[in-house]
C-alpha positions as CSV (number, residue, x, y, z in Angstrom):
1,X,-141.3,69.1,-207.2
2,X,-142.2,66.6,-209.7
3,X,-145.2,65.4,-207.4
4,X,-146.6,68.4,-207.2
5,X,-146.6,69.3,-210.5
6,X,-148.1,66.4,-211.6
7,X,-150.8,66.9,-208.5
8,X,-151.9,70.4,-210.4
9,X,-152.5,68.7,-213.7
10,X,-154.1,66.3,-213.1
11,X,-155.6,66.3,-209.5
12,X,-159.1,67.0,-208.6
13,X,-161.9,66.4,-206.4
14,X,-161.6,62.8,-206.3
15,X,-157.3,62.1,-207.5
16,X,-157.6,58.4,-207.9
17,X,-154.5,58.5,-210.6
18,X,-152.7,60.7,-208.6
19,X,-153.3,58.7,-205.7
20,X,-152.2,55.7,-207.8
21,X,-149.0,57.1,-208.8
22,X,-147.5,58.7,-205.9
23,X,-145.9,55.7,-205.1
24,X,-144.3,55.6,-208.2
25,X,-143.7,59.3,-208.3
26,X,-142.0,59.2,-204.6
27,X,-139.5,56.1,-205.9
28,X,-138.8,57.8,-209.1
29,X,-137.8,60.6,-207.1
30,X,-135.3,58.9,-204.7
31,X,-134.1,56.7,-207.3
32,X,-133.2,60.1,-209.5
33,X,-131.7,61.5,-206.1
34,X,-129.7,58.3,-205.5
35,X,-128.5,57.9,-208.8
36,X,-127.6,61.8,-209.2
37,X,-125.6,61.3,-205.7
38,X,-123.9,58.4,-206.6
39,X,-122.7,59.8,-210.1
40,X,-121.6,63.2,-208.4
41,X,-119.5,61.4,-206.2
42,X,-118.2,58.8,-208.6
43,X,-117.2,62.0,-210.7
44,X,-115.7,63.8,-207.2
45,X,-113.7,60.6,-206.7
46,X,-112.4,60.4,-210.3
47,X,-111.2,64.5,-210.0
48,X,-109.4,63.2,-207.3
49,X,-108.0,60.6,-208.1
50,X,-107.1,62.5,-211.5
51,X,-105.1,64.7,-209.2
52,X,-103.7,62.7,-206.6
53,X,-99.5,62.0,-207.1
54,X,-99.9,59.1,-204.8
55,X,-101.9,56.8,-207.6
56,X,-99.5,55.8,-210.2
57,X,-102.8,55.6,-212.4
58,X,-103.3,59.8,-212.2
59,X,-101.9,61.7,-214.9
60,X,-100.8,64.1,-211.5
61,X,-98.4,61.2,-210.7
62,X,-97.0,60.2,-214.5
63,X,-96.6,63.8,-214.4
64,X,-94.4,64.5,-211.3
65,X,-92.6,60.9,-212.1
66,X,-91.8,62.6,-215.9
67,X,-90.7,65.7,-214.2
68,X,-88.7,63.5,-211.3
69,X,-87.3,62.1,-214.3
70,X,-85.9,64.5,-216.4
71,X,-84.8,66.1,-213.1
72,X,-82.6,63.3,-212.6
73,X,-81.7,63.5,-216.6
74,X,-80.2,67.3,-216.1
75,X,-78.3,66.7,-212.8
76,X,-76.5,63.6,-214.6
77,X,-76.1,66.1,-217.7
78,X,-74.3,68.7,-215.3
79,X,-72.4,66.6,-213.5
80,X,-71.0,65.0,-216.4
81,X,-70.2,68.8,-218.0
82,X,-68.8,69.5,-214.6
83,X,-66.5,67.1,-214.5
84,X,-65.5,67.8,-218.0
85,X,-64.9,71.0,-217.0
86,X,-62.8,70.4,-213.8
87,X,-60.6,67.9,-216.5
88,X,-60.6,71.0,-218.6
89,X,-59.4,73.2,-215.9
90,X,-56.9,70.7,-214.7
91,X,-55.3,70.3,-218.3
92,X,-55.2,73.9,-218.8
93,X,-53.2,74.5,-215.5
94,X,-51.3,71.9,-216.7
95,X,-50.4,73.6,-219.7
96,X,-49.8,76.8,-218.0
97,X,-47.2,75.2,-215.8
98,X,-45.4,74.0,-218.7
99,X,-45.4,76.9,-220.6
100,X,-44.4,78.9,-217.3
101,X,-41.1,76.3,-216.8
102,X,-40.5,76.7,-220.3
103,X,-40.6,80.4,-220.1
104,X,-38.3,79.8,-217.1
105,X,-36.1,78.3,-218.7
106,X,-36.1,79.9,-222.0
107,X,-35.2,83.5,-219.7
108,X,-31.7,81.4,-218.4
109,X,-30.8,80.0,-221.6
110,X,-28.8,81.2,-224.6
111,X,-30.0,80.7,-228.4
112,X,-26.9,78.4,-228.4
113,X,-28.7,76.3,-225.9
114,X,-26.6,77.0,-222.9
115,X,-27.2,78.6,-219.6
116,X,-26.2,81.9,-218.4
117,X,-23.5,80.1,-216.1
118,X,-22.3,78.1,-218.5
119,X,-21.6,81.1,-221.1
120,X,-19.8,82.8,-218.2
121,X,-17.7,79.8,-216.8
122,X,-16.8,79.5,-221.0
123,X,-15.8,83.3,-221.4
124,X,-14.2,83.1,-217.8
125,X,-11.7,80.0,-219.2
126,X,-10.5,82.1,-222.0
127,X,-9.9,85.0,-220.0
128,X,-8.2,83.1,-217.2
129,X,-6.0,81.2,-219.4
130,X,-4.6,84.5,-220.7
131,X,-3.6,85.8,-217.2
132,X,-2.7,82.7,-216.4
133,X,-4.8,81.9,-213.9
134,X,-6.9,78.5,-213.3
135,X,-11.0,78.8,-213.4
136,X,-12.9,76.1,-212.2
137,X,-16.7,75.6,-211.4
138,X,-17.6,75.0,-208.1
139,X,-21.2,75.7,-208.2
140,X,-21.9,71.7,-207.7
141,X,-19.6,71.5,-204.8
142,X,-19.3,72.6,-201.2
143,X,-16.8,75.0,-199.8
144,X,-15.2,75.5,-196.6
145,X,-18.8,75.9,-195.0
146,X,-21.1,73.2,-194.3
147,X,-23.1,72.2,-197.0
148,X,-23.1,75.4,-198.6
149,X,-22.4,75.7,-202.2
150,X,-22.0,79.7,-202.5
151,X,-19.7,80.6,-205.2
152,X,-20.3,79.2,-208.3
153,X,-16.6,79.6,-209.4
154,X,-13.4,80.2,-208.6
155,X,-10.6,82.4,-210.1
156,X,-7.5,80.7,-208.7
157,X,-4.0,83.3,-208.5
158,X,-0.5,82.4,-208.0
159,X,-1.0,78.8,-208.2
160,X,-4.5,79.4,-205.9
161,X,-2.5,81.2,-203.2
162,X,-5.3,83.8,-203.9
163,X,-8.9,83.7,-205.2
164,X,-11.3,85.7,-206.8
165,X,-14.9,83.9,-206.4
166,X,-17.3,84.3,-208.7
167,X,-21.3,84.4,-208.2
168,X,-23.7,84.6,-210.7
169,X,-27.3,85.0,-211.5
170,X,-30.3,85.4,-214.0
171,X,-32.7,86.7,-211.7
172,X,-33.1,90.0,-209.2
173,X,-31.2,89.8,-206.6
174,X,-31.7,92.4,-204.0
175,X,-28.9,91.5,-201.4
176,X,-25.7,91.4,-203.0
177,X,-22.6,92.5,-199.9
178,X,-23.9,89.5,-197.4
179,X,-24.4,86.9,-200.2
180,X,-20.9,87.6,-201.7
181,X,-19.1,87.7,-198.1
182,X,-20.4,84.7,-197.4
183,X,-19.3,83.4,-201.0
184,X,-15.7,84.2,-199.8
185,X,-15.9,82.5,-196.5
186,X,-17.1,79.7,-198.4
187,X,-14.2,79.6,-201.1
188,X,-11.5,80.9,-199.6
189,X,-11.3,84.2,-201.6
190,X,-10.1,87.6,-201.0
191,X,-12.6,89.1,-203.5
192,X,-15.4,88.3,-205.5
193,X,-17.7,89.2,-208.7
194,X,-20.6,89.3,-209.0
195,X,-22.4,88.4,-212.6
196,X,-26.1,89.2,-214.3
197,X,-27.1,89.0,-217.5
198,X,-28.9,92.6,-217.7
199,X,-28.0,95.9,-216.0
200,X,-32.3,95.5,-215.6
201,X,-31.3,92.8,-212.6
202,X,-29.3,96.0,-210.9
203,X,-31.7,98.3,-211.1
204,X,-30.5,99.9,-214.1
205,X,-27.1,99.8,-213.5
206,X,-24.5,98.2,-215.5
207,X,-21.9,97.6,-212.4
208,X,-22.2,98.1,-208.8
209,X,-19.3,98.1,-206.3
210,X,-18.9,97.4,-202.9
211,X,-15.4,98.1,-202.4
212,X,-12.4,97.6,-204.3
213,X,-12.7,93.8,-204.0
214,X,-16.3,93.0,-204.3
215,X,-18.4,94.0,-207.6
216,X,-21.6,93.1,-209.0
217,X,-21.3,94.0,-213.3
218,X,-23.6,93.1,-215.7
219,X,-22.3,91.0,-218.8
220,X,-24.2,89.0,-221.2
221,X,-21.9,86.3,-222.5
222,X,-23.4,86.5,-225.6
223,X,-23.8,89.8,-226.7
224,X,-21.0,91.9,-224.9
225,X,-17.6,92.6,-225.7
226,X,-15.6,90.7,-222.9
227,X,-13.5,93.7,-222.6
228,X,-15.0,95.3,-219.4
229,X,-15.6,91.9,-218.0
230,X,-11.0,91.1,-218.8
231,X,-10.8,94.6,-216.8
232,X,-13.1,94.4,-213.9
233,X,-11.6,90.6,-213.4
234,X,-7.7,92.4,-213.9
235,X,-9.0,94.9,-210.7
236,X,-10.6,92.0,-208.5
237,X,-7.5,90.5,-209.7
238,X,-4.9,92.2,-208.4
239,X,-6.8,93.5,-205.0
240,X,-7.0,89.9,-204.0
241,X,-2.9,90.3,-204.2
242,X,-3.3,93.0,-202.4
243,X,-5.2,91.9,-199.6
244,X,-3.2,88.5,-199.3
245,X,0.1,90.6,-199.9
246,X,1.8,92.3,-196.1
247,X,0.2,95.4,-195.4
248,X,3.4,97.0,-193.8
249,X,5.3,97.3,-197.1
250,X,4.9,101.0,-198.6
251,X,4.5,98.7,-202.1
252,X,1.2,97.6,-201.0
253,X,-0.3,101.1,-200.1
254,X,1.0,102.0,-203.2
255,X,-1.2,98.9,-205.1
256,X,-3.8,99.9,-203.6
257,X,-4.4,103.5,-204.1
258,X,-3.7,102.6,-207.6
259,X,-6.2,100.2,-207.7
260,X,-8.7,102.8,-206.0
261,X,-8.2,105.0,-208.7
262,X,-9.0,102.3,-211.4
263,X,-12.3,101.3,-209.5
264,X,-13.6,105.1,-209.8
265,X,-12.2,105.1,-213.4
266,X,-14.2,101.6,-214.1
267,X,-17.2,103.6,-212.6
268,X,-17.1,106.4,-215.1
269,X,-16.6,103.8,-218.1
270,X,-19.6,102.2,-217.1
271,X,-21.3,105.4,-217.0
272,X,-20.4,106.2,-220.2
273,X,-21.5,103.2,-221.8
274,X,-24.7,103.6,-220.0
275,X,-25.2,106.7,-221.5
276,X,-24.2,105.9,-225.3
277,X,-27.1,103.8,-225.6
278,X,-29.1,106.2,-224.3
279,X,-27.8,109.2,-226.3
280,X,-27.0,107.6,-229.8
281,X,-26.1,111.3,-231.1
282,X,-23.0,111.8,-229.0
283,X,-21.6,107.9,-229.7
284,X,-18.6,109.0,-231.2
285,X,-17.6,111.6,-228.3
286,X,-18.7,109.2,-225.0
287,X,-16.9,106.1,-227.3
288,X,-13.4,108.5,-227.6
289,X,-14.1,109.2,-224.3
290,X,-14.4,105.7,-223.0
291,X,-11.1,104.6,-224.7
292,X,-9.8,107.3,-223.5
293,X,-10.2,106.0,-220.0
294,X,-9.6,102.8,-220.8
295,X,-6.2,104.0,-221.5
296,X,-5.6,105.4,-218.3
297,X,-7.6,102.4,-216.6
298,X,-5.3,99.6,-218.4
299,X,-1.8,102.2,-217.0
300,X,-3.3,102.5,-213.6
301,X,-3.9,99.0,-213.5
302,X,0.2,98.2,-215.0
303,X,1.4,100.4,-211.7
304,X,-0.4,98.3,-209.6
305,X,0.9,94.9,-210.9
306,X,4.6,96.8,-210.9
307,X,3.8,97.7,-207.4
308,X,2.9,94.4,-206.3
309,X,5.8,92.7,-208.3
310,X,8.5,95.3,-206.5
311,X,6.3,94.1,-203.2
312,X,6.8,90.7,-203.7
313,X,10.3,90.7,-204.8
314,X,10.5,92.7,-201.3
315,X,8.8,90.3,-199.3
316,X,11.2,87.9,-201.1
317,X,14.4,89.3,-200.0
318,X,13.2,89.8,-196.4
319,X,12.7,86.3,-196.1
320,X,15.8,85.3,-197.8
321,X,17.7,87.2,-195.0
C-alpha cells in the first residue's frame, strides 16, 4: 500500500512526518478508492445503457428500431409484389380462357365463318330440294318431348308423312343408338343421321351403322364431295318409307332387302375410301372400285324406290276398293 511504502522511506526511530501525513495518506487513499469506484460504475452503467433496447438513447435500441424498420419496408415491398403477382396470375388465366373459347370456337367453325351445323343444314337444302323433300332446322325448337330439343333437323318425306332426323356434332360423342332413338321420339322420324366433321370423332371410322335406318357418317361440309352424304340420305331415305309403308305387302320385304344390300354396299365404299388415303399407290384401282359400287349402290337403291312405288300404288288400290 501507498502508506507503507512511504513508511519504509522515510520512517525511523522517531516518524514525526510520517506520523504527520498519515492522515493525509489514509484520505488520499479512500478518496482514490471512491473516485475509482464511482468511475467504474459510471462506465458499467454507460455499457449498459449502451446496450439496453429499452433506452431510445442506446445505439442497441436505434439499432433494433432501424432493423424494425426496414422489416416493415420488405413486408410492404412483398406484399405489394404479391399482389402484383396474384393480378398477374389473374390476367393470365384470363387470357387463357379467352384463348381456350377461341380455340373452342375456332374447332366448330369453317374458314367461311360458319359452324359445322350450319354448313350441313346449307348442303342438306340443296340435297333436299333435289329429292324433293323439305329440310328445316329444328335445333332451336322442342319436339314432341318436353323441353327437349334432340334433332337438330328434319328431313321431311311425302309432304312430312315421313322423316328422316338429323343430329349433328363437332365433338366425341361416345353414345350414339340411345341419343339418336330418343332424337326420333322427339321428331317424329322413322330414321335418323347422324353427322361429324371427322371420321377422328368415330374412332377412325368414316360411317357407323346401327341398322338400316340409323347411321352416324362423317362429312365435312367443306371439304367432301356431297356424294356419299346424297346416298347415305337416299338409304335413310327410303327405309323411313319403308318402315312407315304396311309391312304385309310382299313390296315392302322386297324394299327392304334391297335396301339391306345397299347398307352393306355403303359399308364397303366407305372402306374403300378409308383405305385410298391410306394407300395412295393403289388410288386408281380402290377409286374404279368404288364407282364401281357406286354403280350397283345407285341400281340397288332404284329397286327399292320401284318397290316402294309398286307398294304404294298397291296400298292405293286396296283402299280404293
Amino acid at each position: 500500500m501507498l502508506s507503507d511504502e512511504i513508511h519504509r522511506l522515510v520512517g525511523g526511530e522517531h516518524p514525526e512526518l510520517l506520523t504527520r501525513l498519515a492522515p493525509l495518506l489514509e484520505k488520499f487513499g479512500r478518496d482514490l478508492d471512491e473516485r475509482s469506484d464511482k468511475q467504474t460504475s459510471a462506465l458499467i452503467d454507460r455499457v449498459v445503457r449502451q446496450f439496453d433496447p429499452a433506452d431510445p438513447t442506446s445505439p442497441m435500441s436505434k439499432h433494433a428500431s432501424e432493423l424494425a424498420r426496414q422489416q416493415a419496408s420488405l413486408t410492404a415491398t412483398l406484399d405489394t409484389n404479391h399482389k402484383a403477382l396474384e393480378a398477374k396470375v389473374d390476367e393470365l388465366s384470363r387470357a387463357i380462357k379467352v384463348a381456350k373459347s377461341a380455340a373452342a370456337i375456332a374447332s366448330v367453325t369453317t374458314l367461311k365463318g360458319e359452324t359445322y351445323a350450319t354448313g350441313i343444314h346449307r348442303v342438306m337444302t340443296q340435297l333436299a330440294a333435289g329429292l324433293g323433300d323439305e329440310y328445316s332446322d329444328t335445333s332451336s325448337t322442342a319436339g314432341l318431348i318436353s323441353r327437349c330439343k334432340k334433332g337438330d333437323a328434319v328431313l321431311a318425306i311425302d309432304g312430312g308423312r315421313v322423316n328422316v332426323v338429323l343430329e349433328m356434332t363437332d365433338s366425341t360423342r361416345t353414345v350414339w343408338n340411345p341419343y339418336l332413338d330418343e332424337a326420333e321420339r322427339n321428331r317424329n322420324a322413322q330414321a335418323s343421321l347422324g353427322l361429324v366433321r371427322s371420321p377422328d370423332q368415330l374412332h377412325g371410322n368414316g360411317l357407323q351403322s346401327y341398322g338400316s335406318r340409323r347411321i352416324v357418317l362423317a362429312f365435312d361440309p367443306e371439304n367432301d364431295d356431297p356424294d356419299l352424304l346424297r346416298t347415305v340420305v337416299q338409304l335413310l331415305r327410303l327405309s323411313a318409307l319403308s318402315a312407315a309403308a304396311r309391312q304385309d305387302c310382299g313390296e315392302i320385304q322386297t324394299a327392304q332387302e334391297k335396301v339391306a344390300e345397299a347398307l352393306a354396299l355403303l359399308s364397303k365404299i366407305d372402306g374403300i375410301k378409308t383405305t385410298a388415303g391410306q394407300i395412295k399407290k393403289s388410288a386408281t384401282k380402290i377409286d374404279t372400285e368404288s364407282d364401281s359400287l357406286a354403280t350397283d349402290l345407285a341400281r340397288l337403291l332404284s329397286q327399292a324406290q320401284s318397290a316402294l312405288a309398286g307398294a304404294t300404288a298397291s296400298s292405293a288400290a286396296a283402299e280404293a276398293a
